[in-house]
N, CA, C and O atoms as CSV, one atom per row, in Angstrom:
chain,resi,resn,atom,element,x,y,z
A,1,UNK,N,N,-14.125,-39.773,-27.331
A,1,UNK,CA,C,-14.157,-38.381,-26.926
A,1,UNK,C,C,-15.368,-38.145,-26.028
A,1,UNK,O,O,-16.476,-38.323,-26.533
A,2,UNK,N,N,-15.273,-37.734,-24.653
A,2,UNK,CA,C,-16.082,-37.486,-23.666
A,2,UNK,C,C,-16.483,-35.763,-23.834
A,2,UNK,O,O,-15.802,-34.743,-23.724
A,3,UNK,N,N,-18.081,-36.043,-24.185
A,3,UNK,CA,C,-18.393,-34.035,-23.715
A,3,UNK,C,C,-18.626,-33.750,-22.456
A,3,UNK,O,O,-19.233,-34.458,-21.653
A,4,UNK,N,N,-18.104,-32.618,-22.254
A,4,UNK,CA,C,-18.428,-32.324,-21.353
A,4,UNK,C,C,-20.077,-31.671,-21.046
A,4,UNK,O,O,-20.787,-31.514,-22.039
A,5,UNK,N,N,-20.426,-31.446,-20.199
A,5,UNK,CA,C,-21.778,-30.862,-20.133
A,5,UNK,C,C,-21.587,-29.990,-18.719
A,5,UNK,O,O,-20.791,-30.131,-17.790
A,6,UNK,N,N,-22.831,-28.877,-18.996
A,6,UNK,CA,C,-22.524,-28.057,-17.516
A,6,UNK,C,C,-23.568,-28.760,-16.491
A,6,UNK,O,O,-24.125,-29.851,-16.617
A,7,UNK,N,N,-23.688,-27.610,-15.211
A,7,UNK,CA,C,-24.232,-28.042,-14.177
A,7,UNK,C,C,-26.122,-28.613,-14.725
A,7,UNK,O,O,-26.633,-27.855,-15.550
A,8,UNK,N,N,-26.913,-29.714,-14.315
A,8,UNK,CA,C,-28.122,-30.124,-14.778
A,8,UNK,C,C,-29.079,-29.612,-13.617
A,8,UNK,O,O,-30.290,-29.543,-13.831
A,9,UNK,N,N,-28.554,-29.263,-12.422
A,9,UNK,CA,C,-29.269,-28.940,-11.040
A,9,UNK,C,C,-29.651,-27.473,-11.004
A,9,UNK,O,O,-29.039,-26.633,-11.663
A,10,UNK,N,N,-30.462,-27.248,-10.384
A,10,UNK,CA,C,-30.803,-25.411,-10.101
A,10,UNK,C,C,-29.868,-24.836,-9.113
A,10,UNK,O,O,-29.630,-23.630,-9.063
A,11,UNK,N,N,-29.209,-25.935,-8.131
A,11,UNK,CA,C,-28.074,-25.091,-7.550
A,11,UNK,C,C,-27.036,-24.632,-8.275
A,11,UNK,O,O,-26.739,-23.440,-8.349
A,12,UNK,N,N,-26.362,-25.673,-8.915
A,12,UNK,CA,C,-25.600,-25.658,-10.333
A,12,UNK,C,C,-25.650,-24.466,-11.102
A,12,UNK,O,O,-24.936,-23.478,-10.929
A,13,UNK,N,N,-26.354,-24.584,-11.785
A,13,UNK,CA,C,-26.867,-23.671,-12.708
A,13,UNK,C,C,-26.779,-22.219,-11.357
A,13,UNK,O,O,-25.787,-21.497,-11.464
A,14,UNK,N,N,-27.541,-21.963,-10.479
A,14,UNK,CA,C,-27.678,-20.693,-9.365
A,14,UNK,C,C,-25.965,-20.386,-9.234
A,14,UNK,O,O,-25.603,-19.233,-9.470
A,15,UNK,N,N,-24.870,-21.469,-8.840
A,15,UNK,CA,C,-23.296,-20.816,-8.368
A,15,UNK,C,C,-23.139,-20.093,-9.815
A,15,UNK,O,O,-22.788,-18.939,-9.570
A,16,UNK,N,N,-23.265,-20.306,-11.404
A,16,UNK,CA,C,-22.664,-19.929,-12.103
A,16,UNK,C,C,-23.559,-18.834,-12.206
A,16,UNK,O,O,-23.035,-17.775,-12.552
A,17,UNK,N,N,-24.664,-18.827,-12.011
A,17,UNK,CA,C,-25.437,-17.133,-12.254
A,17,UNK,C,C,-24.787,-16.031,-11.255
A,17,UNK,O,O,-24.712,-14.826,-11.497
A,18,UNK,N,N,-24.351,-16.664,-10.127
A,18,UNK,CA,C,-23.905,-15.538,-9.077
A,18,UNK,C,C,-22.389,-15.222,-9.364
A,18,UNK,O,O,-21.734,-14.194,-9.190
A,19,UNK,N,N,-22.073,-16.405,-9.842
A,19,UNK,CA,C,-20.390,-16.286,-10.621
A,19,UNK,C,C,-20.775,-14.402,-11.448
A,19,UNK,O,O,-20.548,-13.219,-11.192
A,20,UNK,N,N,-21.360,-15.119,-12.344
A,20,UNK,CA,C,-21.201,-14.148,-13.534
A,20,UNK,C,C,-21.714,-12.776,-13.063
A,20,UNK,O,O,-21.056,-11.758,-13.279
A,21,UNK,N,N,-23.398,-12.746,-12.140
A,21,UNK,CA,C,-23.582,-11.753,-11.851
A,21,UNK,C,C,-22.654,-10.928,-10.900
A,21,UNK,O,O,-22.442,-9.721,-11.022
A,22,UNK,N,N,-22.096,-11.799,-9.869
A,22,UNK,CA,C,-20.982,-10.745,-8.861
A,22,UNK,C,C,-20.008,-10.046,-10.360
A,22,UNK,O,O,-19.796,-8.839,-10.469
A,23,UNK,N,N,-19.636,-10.846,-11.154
A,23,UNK,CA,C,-18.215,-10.000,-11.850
A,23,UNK,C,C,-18.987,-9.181,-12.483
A,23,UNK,O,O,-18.818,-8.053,-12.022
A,24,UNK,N,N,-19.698,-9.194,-13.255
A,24,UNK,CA,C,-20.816,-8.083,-13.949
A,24,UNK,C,C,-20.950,-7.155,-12.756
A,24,UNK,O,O,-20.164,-6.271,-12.418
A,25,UNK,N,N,-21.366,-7.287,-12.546
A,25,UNK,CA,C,-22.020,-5.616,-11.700
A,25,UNK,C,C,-21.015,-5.174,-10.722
A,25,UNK,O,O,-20.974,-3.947,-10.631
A,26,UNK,N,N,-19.943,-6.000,-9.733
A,26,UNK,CA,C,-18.628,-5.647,-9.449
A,26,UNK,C,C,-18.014,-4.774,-10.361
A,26,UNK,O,O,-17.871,-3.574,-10.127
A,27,UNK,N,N,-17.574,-5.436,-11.590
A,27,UNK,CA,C,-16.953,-4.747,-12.454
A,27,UNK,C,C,-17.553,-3.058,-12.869
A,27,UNK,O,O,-16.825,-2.068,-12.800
A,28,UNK,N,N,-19.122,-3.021,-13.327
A,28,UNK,CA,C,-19.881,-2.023,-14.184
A,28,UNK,C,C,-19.809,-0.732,-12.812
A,28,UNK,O,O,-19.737,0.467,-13.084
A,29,UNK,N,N,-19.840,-1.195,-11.539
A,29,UNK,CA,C,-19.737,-0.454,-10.328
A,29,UNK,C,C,-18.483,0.332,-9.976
A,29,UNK,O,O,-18.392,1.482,-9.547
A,30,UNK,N,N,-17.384,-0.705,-10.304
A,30,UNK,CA,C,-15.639,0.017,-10.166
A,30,UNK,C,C,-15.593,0.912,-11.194
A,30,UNK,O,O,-15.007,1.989,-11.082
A,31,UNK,N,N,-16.146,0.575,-12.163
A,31,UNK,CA,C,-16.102,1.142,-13.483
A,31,UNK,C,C,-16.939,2.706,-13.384
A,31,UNK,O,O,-16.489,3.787,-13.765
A,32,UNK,N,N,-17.759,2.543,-12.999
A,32,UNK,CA,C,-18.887,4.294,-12.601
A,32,UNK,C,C,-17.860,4.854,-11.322
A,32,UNK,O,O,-17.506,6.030,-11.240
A,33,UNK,N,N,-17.546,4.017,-10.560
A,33,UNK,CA,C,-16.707,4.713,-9.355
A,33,UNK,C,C,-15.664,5.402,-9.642
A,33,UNK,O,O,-15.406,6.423,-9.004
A,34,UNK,N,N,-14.819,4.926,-10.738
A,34,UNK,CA,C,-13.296,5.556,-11.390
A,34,UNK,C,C,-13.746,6.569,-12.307
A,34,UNK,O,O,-13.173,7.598,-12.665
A,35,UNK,N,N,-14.874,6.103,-12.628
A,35,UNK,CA,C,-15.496,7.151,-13.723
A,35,UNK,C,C,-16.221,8.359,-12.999
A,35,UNK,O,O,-16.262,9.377,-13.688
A,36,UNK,N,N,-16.879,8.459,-11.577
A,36,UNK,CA,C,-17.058,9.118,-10.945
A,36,UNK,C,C,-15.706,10.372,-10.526
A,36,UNK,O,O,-15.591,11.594,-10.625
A,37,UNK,N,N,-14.824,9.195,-10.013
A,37,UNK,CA,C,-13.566,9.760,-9.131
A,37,UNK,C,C,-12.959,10.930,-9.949
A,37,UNK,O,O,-12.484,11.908,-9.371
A,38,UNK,N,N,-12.983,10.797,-11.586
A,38,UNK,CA,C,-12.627,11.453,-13.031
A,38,UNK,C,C,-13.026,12.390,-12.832
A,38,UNK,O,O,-12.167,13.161,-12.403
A,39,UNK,N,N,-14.137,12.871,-12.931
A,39,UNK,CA,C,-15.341,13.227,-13.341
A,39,UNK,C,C,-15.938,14.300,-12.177
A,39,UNK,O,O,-16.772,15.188,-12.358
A,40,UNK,N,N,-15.317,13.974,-11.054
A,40,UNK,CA,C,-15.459,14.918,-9.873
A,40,UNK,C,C,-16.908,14.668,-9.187
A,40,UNK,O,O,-17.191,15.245,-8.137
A,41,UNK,N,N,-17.619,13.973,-9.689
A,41,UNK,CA,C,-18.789,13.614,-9.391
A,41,UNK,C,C,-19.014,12.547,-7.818
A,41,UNK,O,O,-18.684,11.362,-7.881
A,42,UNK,N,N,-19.395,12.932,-6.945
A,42,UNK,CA,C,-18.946,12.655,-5.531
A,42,UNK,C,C,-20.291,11.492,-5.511
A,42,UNK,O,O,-19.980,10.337,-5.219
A,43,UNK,N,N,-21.192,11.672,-5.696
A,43,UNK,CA,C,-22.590,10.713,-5.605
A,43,UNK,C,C,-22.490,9.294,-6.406
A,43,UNK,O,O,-23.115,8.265,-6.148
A,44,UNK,N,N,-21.442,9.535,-7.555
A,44,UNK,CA,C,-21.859,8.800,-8.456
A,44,UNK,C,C,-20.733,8.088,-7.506
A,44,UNK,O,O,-21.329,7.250,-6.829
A,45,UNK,N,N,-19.459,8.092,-7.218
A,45,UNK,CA,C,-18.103,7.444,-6.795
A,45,UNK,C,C,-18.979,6.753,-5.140
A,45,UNK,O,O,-18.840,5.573,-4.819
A,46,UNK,N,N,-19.617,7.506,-4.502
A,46,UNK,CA,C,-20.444,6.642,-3.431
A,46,UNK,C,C,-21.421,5.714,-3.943
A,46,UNK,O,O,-21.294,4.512,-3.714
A,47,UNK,N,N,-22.319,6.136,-4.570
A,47,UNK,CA,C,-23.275,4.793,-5.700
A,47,UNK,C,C,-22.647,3.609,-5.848
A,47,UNK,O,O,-23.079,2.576,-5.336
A,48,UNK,N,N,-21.160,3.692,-6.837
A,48,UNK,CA,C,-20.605,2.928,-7.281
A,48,UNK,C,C,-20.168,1.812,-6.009
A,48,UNK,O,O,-20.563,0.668,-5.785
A,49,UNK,N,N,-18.904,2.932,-5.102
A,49,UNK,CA,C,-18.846,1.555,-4.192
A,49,UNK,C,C,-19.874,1.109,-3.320
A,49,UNK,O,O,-19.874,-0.073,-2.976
A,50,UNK,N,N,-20.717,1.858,-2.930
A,50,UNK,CA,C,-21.436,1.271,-1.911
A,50,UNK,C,C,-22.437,-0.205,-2.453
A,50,UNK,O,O,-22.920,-1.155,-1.837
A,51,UNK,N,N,-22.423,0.295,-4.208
A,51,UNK,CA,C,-23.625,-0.977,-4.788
A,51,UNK,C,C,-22.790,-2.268,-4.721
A,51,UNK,O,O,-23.068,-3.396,-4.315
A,52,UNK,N,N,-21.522,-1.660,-5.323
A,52,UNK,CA,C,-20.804,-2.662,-5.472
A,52,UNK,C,C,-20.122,-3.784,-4.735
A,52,UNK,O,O,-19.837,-4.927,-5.094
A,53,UNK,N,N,-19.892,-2.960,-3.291
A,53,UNK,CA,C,-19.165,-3.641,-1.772
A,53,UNK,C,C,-20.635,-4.332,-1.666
A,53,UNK,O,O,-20.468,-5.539,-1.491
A,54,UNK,N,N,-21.871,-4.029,-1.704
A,54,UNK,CA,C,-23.201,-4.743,-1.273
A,54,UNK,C,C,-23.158,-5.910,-2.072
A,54,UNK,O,O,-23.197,-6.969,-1.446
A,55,UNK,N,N,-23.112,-5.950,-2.885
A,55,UNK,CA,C,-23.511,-7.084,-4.427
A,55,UNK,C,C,-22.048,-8.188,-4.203
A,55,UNK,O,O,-21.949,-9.395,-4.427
A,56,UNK,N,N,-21.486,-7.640,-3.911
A,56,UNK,CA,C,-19.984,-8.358,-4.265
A,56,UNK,C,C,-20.351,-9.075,-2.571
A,56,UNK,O,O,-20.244,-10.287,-2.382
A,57,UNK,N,N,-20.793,-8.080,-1.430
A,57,UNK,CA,C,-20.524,-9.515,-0.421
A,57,UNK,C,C,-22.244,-10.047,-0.389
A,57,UNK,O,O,-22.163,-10.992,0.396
A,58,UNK,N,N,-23.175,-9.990,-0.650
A,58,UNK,CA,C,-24.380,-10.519,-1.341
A,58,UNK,C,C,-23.991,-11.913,-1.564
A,58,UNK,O,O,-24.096,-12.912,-0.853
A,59,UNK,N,N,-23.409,-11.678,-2.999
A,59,UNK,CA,C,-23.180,-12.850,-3.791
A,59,UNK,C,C,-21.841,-13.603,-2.777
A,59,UNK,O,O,-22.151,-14.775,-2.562
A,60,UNK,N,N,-20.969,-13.371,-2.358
A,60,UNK,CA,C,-20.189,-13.905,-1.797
A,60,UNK,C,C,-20.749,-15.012,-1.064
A,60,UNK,O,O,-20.655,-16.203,-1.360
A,61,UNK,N,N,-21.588,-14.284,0.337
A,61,UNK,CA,C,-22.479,-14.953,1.103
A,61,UNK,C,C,-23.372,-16.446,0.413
A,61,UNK,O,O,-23.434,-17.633,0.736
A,62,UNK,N,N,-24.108,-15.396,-0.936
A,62,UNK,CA,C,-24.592,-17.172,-1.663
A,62,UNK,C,C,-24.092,-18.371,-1.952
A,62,UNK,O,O,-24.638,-19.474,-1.975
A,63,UNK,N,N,-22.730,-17.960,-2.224
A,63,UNK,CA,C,-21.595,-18.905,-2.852
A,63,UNK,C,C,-21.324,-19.693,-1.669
A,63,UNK,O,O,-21.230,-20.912,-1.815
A,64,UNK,N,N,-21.203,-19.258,-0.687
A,64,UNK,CA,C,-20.536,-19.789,0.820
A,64,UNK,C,C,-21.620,-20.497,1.041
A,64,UNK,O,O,-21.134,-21.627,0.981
A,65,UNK,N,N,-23.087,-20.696,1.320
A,65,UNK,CA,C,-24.036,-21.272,1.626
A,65,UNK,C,C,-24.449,-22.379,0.575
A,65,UNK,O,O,-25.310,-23.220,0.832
A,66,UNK,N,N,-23.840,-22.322,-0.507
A,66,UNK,CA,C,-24.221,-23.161,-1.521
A,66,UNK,C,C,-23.291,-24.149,-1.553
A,66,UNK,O,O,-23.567,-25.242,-2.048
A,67,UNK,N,N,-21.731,-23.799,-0.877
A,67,UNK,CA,C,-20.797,-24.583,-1.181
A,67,UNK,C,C,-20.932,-25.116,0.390
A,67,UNK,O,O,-20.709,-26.327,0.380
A,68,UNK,N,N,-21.173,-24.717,1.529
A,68,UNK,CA,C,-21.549,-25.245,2.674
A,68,UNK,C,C,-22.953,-26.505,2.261
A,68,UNK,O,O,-23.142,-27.659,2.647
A,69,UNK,N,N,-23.404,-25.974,1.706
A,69,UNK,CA,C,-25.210,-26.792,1.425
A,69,UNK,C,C,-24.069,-28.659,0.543
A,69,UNK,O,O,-24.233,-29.870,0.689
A,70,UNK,N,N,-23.084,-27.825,-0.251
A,70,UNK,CA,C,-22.531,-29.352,-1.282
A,70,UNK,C,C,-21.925,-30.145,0.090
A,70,UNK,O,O,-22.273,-31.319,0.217
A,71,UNK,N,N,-21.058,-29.576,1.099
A,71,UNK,CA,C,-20.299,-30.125,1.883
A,71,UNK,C,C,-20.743,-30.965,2.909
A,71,UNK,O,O,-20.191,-31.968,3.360
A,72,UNK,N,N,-22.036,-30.328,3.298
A,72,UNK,CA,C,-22.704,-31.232,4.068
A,72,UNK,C,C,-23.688,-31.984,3.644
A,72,UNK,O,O,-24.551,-32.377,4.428
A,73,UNK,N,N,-23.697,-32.234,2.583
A,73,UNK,CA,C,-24.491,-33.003,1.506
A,73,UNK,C,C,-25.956,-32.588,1.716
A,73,UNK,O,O,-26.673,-33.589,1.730
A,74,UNK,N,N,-26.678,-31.368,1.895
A,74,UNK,CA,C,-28.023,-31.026,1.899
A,74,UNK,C,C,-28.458,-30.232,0.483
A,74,UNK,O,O,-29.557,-29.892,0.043
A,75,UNK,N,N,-27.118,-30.098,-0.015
A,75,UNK,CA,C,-27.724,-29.642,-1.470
A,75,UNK,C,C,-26.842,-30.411,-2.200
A,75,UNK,O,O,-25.669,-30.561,-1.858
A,76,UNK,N,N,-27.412,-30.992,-3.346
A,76,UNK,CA,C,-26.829,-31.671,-4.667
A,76,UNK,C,C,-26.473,-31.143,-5.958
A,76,UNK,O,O,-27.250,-31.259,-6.906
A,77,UNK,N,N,-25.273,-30.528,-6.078
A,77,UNK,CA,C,-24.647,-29.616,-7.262
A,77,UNK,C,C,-23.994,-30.660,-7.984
A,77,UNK,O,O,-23.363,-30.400,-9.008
């Protein structure tokens, strides 16, 4: 029986922090925005998407540079 183990590298370890952080705060952002939209609250429904469209292509961008960095072999994941 082979274990598995996760990433041992800081890039490694960095794709799954941005994994988790884009869906976290993506999510907690749609979530104040619908809850805004409810709620009639016009500031909170701009807050929401604007943090959220930022963070979501943020992290996007990291992911792309990290998986560019594996492809051209300048980073080791």
């Amino acid at each position: 029986m082979q274990l598995v183990h996760g990433p041992r590298t800081f890039p490694g370890w960095s794709r799954i922090y941005l994994r988790v952080f884009r869906t976290v705060v993506v999510a907690s952002c749609v979530a104040f925005a619908a809850y805004g939209w409810l709620a009639h609250i016009q500031w909170l429904v701009a807050a929401g998407v604007t943090i959220g469209l930022g963070e979501f292509v943020e992290c996007t961008y990291y992911l792309i540079v990290l998986s560019w960095g594996e492809r051209s072999r300048r980073i080791d994941i």
